[in-house]
N, C-alpha and C positions, 0 to 999 in steps of 0.2 A: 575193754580193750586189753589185750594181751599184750606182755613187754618180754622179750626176750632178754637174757642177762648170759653175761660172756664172763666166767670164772672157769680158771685154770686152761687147760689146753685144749684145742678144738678136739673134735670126736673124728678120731682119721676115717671111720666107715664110712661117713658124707661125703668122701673125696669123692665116689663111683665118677669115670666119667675124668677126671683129674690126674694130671701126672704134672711133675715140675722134678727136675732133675739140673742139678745145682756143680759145676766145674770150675777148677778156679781158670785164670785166662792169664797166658802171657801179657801181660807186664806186670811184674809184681803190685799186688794189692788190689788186682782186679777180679771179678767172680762174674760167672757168665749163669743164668740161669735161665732154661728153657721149660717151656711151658705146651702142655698141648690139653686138648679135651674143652671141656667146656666149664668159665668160671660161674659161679650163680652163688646166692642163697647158702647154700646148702654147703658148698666147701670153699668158701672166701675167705672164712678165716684160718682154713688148713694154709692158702696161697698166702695170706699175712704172713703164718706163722714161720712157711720156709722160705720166705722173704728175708722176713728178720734174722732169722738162722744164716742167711747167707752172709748179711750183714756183719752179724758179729761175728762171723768166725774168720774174720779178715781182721779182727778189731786191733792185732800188733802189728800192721801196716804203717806207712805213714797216711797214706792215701788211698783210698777204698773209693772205686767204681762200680757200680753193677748194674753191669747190662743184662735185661731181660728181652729175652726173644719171646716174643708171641704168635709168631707168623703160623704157627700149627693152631693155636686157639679158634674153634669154631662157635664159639656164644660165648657173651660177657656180659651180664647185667650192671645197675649199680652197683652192687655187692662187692661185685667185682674191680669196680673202677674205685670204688673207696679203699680197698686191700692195699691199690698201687698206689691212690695218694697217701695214706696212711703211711705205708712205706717211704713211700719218698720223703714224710713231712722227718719223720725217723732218724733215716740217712741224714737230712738237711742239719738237723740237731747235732750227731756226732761229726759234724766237717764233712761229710761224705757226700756221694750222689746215686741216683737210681735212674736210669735212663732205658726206655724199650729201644732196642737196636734192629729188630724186626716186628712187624704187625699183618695181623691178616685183615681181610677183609672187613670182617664183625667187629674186631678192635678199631680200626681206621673211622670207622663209622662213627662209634662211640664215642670217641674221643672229639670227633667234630662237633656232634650234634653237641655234646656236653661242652665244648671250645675247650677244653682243657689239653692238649695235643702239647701244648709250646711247653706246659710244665711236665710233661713225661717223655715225650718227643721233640727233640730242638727241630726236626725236620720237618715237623706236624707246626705250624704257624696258627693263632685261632683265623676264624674265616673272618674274610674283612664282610663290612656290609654295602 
């Protein structure tokens, strides 16, 4: 069985397919990051990395928000969905928050079938049964 090992920085050429483009947001200490393409395997941990990036470059705030738009994302594997909890768990640690403030379709999904919605989406509830 093969193990993958994650030292130093991800390899940007895996992004193919990947954009995240990162703005800060009126009200002080917030960052707005949007995302399009498609997450996978293959460049989740480029989307960790300018996660985090967003993260601490806010870090002389008092208060740090960062809302991610995903609503251009057209596929998201796990890879992908552990990037944004890993984020979030991140943000939760330095006082802060990570919240998607738009989703498409493929995210929407994800996040249900996995219930995880209510921790990156306050609007996303898990599904009752």
């Amino acid at each position: 069985m093969a193990t993958m090992a994650y030292h130093g920085r991800p390899d940007r050429s895996q992004a193919v397919g990947l954009d995240v483009s990162v703005t800060p947001s009126p009200p002080p200490g917030t960052a707005h990051v949007r995302v399009s393409g498609e997450i996978d395997f293959d460049n989740a941990a480029i989307l960790r990395e300018d996660l985090l990036t967003a993260l601490v470059s806010q870090r002389d705030t008092p208060l740090v928000d960062l809302g991610v738009d995903l609503s251009q994302v057209t596929f998201c594997d796990c890879a992908g969905l552990n990037a944004l909890l890993a984020t979030r768990l991140a943000a939760l640690r330095f006082g802060r928050g990570l919240r998607i403030t738009a989703a498409s379709h493929p995210i929407e999904r994800l996040l249900h079938l996995t219930a995880t919605g209510f921790l990156l989406a306050p609007r996303c509830p898990p599904e009752s049964k």
